[in-house]
N, C-alpha and C positions, 0 to 999 in steps of 0.2 A: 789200678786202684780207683776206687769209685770214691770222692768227697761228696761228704753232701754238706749241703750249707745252712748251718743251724743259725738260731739267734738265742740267746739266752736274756729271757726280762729278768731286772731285779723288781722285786716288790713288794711296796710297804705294806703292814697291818697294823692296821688303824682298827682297836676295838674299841667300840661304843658302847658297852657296858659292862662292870663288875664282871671278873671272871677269878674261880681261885685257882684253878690250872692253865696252864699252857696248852696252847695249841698243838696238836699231835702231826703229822706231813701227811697220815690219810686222810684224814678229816679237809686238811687244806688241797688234797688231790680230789677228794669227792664233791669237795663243791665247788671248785672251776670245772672239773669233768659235768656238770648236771648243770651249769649256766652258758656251759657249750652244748648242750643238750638243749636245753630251753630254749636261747638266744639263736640258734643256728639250724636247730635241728638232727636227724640222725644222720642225713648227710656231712653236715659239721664236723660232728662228733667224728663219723666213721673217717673224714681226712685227717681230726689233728690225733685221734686217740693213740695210732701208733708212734707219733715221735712224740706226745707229748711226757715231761717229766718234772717232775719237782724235783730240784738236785740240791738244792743245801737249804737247811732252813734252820734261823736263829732265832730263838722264841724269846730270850731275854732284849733282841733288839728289835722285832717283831718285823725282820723279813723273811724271805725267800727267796730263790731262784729257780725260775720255769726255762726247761730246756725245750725249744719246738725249733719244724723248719722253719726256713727263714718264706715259705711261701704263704706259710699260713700265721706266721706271727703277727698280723695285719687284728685277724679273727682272735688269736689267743690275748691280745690285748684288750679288744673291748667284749671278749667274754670276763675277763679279770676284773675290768673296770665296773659291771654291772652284777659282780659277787655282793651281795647282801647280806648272806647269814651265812658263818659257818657253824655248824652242829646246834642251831637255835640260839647263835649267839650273834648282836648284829657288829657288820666290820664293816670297815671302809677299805678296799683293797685299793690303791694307785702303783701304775709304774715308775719307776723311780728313774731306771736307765735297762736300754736295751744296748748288748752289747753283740757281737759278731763270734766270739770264742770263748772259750774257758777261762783262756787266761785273762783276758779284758775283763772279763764277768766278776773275776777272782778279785779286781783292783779296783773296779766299781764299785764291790762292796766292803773290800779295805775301805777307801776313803767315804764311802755311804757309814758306815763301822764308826770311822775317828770321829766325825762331823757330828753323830749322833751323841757320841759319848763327849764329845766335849761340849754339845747345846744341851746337855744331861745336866751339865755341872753349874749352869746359869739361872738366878729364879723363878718359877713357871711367871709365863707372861699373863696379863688379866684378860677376859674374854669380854666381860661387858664392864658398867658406870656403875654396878653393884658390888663389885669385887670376887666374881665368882674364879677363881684361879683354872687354868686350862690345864690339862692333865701332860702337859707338851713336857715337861721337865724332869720333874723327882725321881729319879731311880732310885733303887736299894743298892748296898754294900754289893749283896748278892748277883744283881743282876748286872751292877758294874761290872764286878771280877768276870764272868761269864761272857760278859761282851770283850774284856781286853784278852783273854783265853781266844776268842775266836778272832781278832784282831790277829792276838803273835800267831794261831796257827798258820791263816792266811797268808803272814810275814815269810815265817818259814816255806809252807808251797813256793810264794812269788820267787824267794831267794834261789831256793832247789832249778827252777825253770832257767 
């Protein structure tokens, strides 16, 4: 049996401006695939394109999980970190935590999940001496439920494991 050794990044999205839809997982695979392109080249591309994968993504909490090997996860992170735009919209993409498996990956982002929904629940903090409030905070009803939905799901997998 052949293992191979993956890494699995979680990672945040950080949108910088107005958007009334959600982010779609092609749109977020087409622009780390074209900043692996950019940043690296076809060479790049050509080692991480076949293990690379976008494998869960929550648009009400605004991450992801990118599944690569673990040879090349080095290159999939500061392709990620230098994502700009996706679909002409600009973001801030950071890693949040790299983890070794699925299952680690899966509790990374339980507890990346709780942390968010509970600094959800606290008043946005101020950004400057003008009172311009940080968009760090307000969630809707809507996007609560949807993040504690993908909280219990997670529960459940962990519990099954």
């Amino acid at each position: 049996m052949v293992v191979v050794a993956e890494r699995h990044l979680l990672v945040n999205i950080e949108v910088l401006a107005e958007s009334l839809e959600p982010m779609q997982l092609s749109a977020l695979y087409s622009s780390l695939r074209d900043s692996i392109l950019e940043n690296f080249g076809d060479f790049g591309l050509g080692c991480i394109q076949p293990s690379l994968q976008v494998k869960h993504h929550c648009p009400a909490a605004s991450c992801f999980v990118v599944r690569v090997v673990r040879k090349h996860a080095s290159m999939v992170r500061g392709a990620i970190t230098l994502v700009r735009f996706v679909r002409k919209l600009p973001v801030r993409l950071s890693v949040v935590h790299t983890a070794g498996s699925p299952r680690t990956a899966r509790r990374a982002m339980l507890a990346w999940l709780e942390r968010h929904l509970a600094g959800a629940s606290s008043p946005p903090r101020r950004r400057d001496g003008w009172g311009a409030a940080a968009c760090s905070g307000a969630l809707t009803t809507r996007a609560r439920a949807e993040i504690s939905k993908q909280i219990r799901t997670l529960t459940k997998q962990r519990d099954l494991e």
